[in-house]
Every structure is written in C-alpha cells, then in structure tokens.
C-alpha positions in Angstrom: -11.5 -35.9 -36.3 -12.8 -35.0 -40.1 -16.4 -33.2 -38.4 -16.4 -29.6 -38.1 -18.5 -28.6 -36.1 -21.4 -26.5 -36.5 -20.8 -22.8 -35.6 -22.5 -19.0 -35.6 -20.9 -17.1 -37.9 -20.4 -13.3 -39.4 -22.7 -12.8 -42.5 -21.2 -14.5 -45.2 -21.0 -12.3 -48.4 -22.3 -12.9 -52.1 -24.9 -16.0 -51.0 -27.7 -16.8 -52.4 -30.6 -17.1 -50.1 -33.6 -18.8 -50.5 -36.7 -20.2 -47.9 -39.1 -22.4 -48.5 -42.1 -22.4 -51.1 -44.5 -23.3 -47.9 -43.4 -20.1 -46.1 -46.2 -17.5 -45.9 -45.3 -15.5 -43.0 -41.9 -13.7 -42.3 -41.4 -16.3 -39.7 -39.5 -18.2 -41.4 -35.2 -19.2 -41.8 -33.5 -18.8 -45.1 -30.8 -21.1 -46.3 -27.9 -20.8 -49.0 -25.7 -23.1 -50.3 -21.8 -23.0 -49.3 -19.3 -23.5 -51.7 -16.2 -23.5 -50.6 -15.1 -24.0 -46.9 -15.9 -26.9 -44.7 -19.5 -25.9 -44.2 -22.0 -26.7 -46.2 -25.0 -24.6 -45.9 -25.4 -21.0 -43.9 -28.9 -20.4 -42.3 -30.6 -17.1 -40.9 -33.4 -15.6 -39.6 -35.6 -14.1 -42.3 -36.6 -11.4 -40.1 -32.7 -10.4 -39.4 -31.1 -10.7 -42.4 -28.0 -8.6 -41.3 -27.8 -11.0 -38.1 -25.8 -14.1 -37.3 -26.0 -17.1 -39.2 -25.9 -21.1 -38.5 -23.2 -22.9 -40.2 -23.6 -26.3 -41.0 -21.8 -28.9 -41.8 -23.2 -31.5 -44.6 -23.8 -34.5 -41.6 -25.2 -31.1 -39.4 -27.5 -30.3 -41.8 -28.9 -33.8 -42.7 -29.3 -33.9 -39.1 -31.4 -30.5 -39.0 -33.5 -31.5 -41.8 -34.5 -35.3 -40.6 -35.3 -33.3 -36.9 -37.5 -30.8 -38.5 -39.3 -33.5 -40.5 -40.0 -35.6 -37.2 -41.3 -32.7 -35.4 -38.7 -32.3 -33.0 -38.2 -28.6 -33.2 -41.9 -28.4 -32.8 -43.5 -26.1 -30.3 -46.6 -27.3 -29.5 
C-alpha cells in the first residue's frame, strides 16, 4: 500500500504557518508545508497553536480542500 494515512500528530518544529487571507476571526486552521516525511501538509487550530496537529498526506489533503470547497464541512 503506498497511502499513509492521515494521522494527529505532536507539534512539528521549525514550520511555517500560514491561514488564509479571507480569515478575519481567530476561528480559523493554519496550514504549513511539510518537507520531508510522507506527509504533506500539517494543520492546527489557530486558537491552540501549542495543540495537536492534522497530518496530511498529498491525496488527504486534495481531498480536504475539494470537501471544503463543496461545502461539506459546512455547518449550517
């Protein structure tokens, strides 16, 4: 099987966090690029930045990002 899978994970150190230009709340999640490992992209709560984060895979996180688009994290 070549997937990992998608995991929580310690605080990964030295990353480079960023959250979207749209965000105007602290509600929001940050994301950072991974660059070595087999994820692809770390994601945390910008309201606990010392919490847990998401670890995604590439094919994890372009599956994230097409649900979020289609409204399928929405909670209305």
């Amino acid at each position: 099987m070549n997937e990992i899978r998608n995991s929580t994970s310690e605080q990964p150190a030295g990353l480079a966090w960023r959250k979207s230009t749209r965000s105007q709340t602290s509600n929001c999640v940050e994301m950072a690029p991974l660059h070595t490992g087999p994820a692809a992209v770390a994601l945390r709560d910008s309201k606990d930045p010392r919490g847990p984060v998401l670890l995604f895979n590439r094919a994890g996180w372009l599956g994230f990002i097409a649900g979020a688009k289609n409204g399928q994290f929405d909670l209305n």
